[in-house]
N, C-alpha and C positions, 0 to 999 in steps of 0.2 A: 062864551069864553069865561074860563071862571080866571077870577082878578088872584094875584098877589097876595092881597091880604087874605082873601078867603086860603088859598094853597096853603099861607103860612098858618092861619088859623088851625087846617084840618091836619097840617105836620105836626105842631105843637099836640092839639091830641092823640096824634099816634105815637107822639112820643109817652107822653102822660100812663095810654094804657101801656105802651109794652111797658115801663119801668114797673107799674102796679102789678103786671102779669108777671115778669122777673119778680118780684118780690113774694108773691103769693108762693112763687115753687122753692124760695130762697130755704137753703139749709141752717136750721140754726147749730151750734156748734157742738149740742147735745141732746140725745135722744132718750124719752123717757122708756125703760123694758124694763117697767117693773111688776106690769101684770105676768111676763112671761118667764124673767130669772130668776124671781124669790116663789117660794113655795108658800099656795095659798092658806092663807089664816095666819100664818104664824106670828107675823110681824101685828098684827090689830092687836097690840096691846099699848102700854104706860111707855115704849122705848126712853132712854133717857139721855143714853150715850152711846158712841159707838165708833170701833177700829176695826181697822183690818192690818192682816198680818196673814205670812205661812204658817197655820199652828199645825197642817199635817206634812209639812218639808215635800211637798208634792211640785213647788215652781209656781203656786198662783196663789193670789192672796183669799185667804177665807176672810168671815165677819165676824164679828163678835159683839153683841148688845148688850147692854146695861137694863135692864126691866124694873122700873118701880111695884115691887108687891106683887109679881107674877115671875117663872120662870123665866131667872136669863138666857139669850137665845146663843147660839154658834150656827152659823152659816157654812157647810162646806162647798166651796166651791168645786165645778165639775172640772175647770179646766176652759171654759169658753167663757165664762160669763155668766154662767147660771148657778142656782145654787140649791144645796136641797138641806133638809131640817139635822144637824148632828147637835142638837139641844141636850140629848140623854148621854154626852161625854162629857155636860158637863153635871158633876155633882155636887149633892145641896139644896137645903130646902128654898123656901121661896127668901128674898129680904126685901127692904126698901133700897134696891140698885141703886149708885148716882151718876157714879163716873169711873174708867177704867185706863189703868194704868198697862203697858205691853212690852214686856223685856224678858230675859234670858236671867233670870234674879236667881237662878240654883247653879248657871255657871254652867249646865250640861248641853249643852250645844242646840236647844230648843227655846221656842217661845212659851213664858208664862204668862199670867194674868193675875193684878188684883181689881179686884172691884171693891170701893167703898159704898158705906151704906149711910143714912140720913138717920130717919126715925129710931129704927129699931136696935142699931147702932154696932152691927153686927157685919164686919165686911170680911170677904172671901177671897183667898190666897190659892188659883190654883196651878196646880205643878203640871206640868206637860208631860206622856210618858213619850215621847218623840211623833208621834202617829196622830197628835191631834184629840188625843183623851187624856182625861184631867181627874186629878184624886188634889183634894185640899191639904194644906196646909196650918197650922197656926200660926199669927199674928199679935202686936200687942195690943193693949188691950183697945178698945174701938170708942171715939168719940161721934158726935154730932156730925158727921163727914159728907160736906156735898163737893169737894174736887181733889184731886190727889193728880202728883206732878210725880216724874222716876226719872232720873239722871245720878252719874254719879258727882256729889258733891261734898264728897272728903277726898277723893284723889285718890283713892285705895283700887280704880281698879275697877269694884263693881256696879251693882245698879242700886240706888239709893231711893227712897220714898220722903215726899212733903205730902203731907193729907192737908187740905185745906177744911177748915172746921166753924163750928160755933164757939165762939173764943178761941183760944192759942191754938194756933199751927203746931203742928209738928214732924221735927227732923226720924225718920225712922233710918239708920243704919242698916246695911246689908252686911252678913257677917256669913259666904259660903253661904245663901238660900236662908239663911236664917235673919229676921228682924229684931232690933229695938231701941228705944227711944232716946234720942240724944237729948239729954234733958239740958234746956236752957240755948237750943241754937236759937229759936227763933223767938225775939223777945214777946210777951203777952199783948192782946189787945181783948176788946171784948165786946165789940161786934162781931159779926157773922162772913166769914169767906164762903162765896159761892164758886170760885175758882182761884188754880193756881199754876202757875206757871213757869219753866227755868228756863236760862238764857245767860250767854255774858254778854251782860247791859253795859260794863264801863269799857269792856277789851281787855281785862289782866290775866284771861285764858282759863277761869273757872265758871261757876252756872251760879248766876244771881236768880232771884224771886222775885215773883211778882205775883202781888194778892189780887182779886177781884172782888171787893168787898162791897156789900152793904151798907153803904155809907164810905168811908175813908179810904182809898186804894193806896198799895203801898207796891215800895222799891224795895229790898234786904241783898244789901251787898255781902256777898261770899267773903271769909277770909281766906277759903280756900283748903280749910279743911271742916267746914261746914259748918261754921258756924256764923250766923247774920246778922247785919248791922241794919235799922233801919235809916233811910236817907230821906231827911225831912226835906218837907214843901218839895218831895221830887215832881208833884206837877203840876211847879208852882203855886196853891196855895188857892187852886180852883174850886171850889163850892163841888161838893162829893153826889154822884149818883146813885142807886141803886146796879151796882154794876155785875152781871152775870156770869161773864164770861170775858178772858181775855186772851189774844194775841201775839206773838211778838214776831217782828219779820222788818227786814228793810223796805222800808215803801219808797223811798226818795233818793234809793239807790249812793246814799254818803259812806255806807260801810258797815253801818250799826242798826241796832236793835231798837227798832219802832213800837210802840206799844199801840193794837186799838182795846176800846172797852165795849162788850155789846151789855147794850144797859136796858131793864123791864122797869114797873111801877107796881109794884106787890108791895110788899111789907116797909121798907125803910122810905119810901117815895112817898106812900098814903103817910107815913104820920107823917113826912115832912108837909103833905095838905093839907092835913088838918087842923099842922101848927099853923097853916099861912105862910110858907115858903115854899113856893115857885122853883123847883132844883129845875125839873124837867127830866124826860130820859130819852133823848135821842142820843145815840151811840156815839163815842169819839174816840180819834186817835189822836197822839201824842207822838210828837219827833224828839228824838233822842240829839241830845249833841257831842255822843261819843262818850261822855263821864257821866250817866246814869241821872241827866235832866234835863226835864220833858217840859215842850214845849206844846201849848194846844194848837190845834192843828185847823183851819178851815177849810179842806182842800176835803173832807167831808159832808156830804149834803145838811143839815141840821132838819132831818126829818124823826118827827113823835112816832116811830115804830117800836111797839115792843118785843124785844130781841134779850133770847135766853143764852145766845152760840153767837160768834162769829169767828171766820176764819181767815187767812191771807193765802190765796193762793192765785196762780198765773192762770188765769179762765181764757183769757183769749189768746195766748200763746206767744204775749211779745215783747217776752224776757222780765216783768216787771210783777210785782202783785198787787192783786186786785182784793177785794174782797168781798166777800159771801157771808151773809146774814138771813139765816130765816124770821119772817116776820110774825111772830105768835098774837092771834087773834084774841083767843082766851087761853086760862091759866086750867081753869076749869071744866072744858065742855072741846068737844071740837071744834074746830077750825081751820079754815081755809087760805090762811095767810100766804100770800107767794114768799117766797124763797127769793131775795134778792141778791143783784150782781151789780157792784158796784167797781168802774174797770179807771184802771191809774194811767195817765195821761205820761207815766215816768219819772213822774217829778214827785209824786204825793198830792197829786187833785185827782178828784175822782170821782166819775158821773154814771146816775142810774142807768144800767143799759140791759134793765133783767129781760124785758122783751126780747132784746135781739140775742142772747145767747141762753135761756129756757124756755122748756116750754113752760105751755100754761097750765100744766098736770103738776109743776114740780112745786107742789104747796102743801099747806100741813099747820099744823102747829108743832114747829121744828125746832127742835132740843139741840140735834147735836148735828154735825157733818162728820164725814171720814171721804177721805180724797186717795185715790191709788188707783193702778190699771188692773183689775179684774177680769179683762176678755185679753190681756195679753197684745193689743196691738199699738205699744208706744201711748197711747194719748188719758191722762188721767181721768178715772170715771167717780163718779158721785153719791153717794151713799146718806141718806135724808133717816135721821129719825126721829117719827110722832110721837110725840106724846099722847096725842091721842089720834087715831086712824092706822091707819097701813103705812108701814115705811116704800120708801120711794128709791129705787136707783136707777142713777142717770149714767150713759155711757157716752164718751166723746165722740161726734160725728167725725 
């Protein structure tokens, strides 16, 4: 006769496996088809940034890449989810790609593009002829430029340009498809912006700025015809990181505009070690309190990941955002960094759950994301760009 305890014993392990056996089959919430949608080779280069948009008014969103020092790429999609090389619509020689701005900037009922450039200092303006093929444009004249933000931010109506730079920002005015420079909107600094970002951060119904700088990050309130104030100690007066890239999105569900920072240890971080200052650069966000100051935030893990991108978006699907950081292993060489998922509890806490909603393919040394439905079935798909390897897109299961 087998005893009680032994029954309960061998229940307890039948429970153990079936839960392991459920989880083995479990779905995670997205599926990597990146050997099978993107067309082989194209994407193994320098990617740096990356959107999507209808640039052929076809009903599905194509890609568009930022390339450091090699052909910028264009992805046309087919319609399902897959995509094939329309690279040669776009023209122009090679530059140092950074970052890409995506709007309707000539007013003719299509999507344009600008891409800034870094080194070479030469960035690309290109005009849509509605189909999806692009003839350039000029531009004024081109600084040190690693991020560039478009919104309108004189109230006139059209699409406006903030180039984030080495020293002073600048307001570039859209006048009918044509640019230039609003001298004196945004006051001088002279550190280095890696990103930039618009938003109304106080609620007075125009787009403030937000710098991601190397070293000092800033807030620049709008007067609402574009021109900006900067708003001291807005994150209270917190020892500065090297910070990459930023954010803005409600994470604690108040109403307002939350800021994160995704922050690396390259240039402003090393001399701060070598002065003997400890800054550190694990990523952080910042809660807004409605009038454009930030409060730090712990409801972020305080993990030493190096992070050139991050993003806020709704990964699990339950109304709130989460966010998505790739973790860059080297700056220099390849790497295998996973792509991390960090999901909001609702309120603004928010714990690693990259396991349970990617795979383990979705890694890289990740520059940039772009978030939109590409196969057309309601649920937002994911778009990874290397800086160095193959870009990566993920679709929603």
């Amino acid at each position: 006769m087998i005893s009680n305890g032994t029954l309960l014993l061998r229940f307890s392990a039948l429970i153990v496996f079936l839960t392991l056996t459920a989880s083995s089959f479990a779905t995670l919430p997205y599926k990597d088809i990146s050997d099978s949608a993107l067309p082989p080779g194209v994407t193994d280069r320098r990617s740096m940034d990356v959107e999507m948009a209808d640039f052929d008014q076809d009903g599905d969103l194509d890609i568009i890449v930022a390339m450091e020092f090699s052909k910028n790429l264009l992805l046309i999609n087919q319609g399902d989810g897959t995509f094939s090389d329309g690279s040669d619509h776009l023209p122009g020689p090679v530059h140092d790609s950074e970052d890409i701005a995506i709007s309707d900037f000539d007013g003719d009922g299509d999507l344009d593009a600008i891409i800034v450039s870094e080194d070479d200092r030469i960035d690309l303006y290109y005009l849509n002829d509605g189909t999806g093929k692009f003839s350039t444009a000029p531009l004024p004249p081109a600084e040190i430029t690693n991020g560039v933000a478009s919104g309108d931010i004189d109230g006139d109506g059209d699409t406006d340009i903030i180039t984030g730079n080495a020293g002073s920002n600048f307001a570039w005015l859209n006048d009918q498809g044509n640019f230039a420079i609003k001298t004196g909107a945004i006051p001088s600094k002279d550190w280095v912006s890696q990103d930039v970002q618009l938003g109304d951060l106080d609620g007075d119904g125009d787009l403030d700025l937000v710098e991601a700088n190397e070293g000092k990050n800033r807030v620049l309130l709008n007067d609402g015809q574009g021109k900006f104030t900067v708003v001291e100690k807005a994150f209270g007066g917190i020892t500065p990181r090297e910070s990459r890239q930023a954010a803005l999105g409600d994470v604690d569900g108040d109403g307002d505009l939350d800021v994160a920072f995704g922050n690396g240890s390259l240039g402003y971080y090393r001399r701060q070690a070598e002065a003997g200052n400890d800054i550190g650069f694990a990523n952080r966000l910042f809660l807004n309190d409605g009038n454009a100051s930030f409060t730090l935030s712990h409801g972020l893990p305080d993990e030493e990941l190096q992070s050139v991108h991050i993003d806020l978006i709704d990964l699990d699907h339950d109304g709130d955002l989460d966010i998505l950081t790739p973790h860059v292993e080297s700056f220099r060489e390849p790497g295998q960094g996973r792509v991390r998922a960090y999901l909001n509890d609702g309120s603004g806490g928010f714990t690693d759950q990259t396991a349970a909603i990617f795979p383990d393919s979705f890694r890289g040394n990740g520059w940039d994301t772009a978030v939109g439905d590409v196969n057309g079935d309601g649920k937002p798909d994911i778009y990874l760009a290397n800086r160095w390897g193959e870009d990566r897109l993920l679709i929603g299961n």
